[in-house]
N, C-alpha and C positions, 0 to 999 in steps of 0.2 A: 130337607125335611125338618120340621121343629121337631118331632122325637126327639131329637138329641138334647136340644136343650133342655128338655122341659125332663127328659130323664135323671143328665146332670144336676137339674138344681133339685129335681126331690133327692136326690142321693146324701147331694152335699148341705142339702140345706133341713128336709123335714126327717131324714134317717145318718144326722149327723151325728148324735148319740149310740147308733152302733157302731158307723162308724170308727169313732174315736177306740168304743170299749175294744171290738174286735182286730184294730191296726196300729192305736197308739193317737197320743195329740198330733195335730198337725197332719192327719192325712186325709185325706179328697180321693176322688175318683173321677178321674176327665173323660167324657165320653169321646172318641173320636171321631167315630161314625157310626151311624145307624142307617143303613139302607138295604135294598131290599137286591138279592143276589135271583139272577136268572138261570143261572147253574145250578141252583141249589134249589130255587123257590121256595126258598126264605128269606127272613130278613136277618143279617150279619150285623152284630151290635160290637163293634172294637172300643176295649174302654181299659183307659192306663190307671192301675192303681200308686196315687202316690205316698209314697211312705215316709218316714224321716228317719228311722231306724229299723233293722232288717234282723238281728236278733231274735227279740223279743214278740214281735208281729207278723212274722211271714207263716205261721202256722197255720193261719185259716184261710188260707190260698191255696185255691181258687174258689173252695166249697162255700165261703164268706161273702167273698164277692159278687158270686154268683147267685146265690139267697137274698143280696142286695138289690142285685137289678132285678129278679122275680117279683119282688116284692115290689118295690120300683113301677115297673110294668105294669099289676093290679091297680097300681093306683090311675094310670090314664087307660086303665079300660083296654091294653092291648092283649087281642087274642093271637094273632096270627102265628104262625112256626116262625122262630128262632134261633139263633144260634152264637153263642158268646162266644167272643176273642178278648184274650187280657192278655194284659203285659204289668210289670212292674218297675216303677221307677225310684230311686232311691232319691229322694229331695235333701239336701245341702242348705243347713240350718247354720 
């Protein structure tokens, strides 16, 4: 499915300014996958947030991340039911 991609690079690329403000420099958010679950009938969006320090930045997890890909979403017009999965990864600068 391109969802994914096209979620990732608005994240990383046109809401890379919150971002930064809400995680710190140097962190992204990789979308895993995005598909649509038959158990659930929804669609399951897994998306690792990477960080470079865990301090200062883990405060607005998951409420952060999740306002991201909301917003995210608005922008390619998806309605459908959803369901977020995160993870956190600590990146090695």
């Amino acid at each position: 499915m391109i969802y994914d991609l096209v979620l990732e690079d608005i994240l990383n690329n046109t809401l890379k300014n919150d971002i930064t403000h809400l995680y710190g420099n140097d962190s992204e958010i990789k979308v895993n996958y995005f598909k649509y679950s038959t158990n659930t009938s929804k669609y399951i969006i897994d998306c690792t947030l990477m960080i470079s320090e865990i301090e200062n930045n883990f405060e607005n997890h998951p409420y952060g991340l999740h306002l991201l890909i909301e917003e995210s979403l608005k922008c390619i017009a998806f309605t459908e039911p959803y369901i977020i999965s995160s993870s956190v990864k600590l990146n090695k600068i």
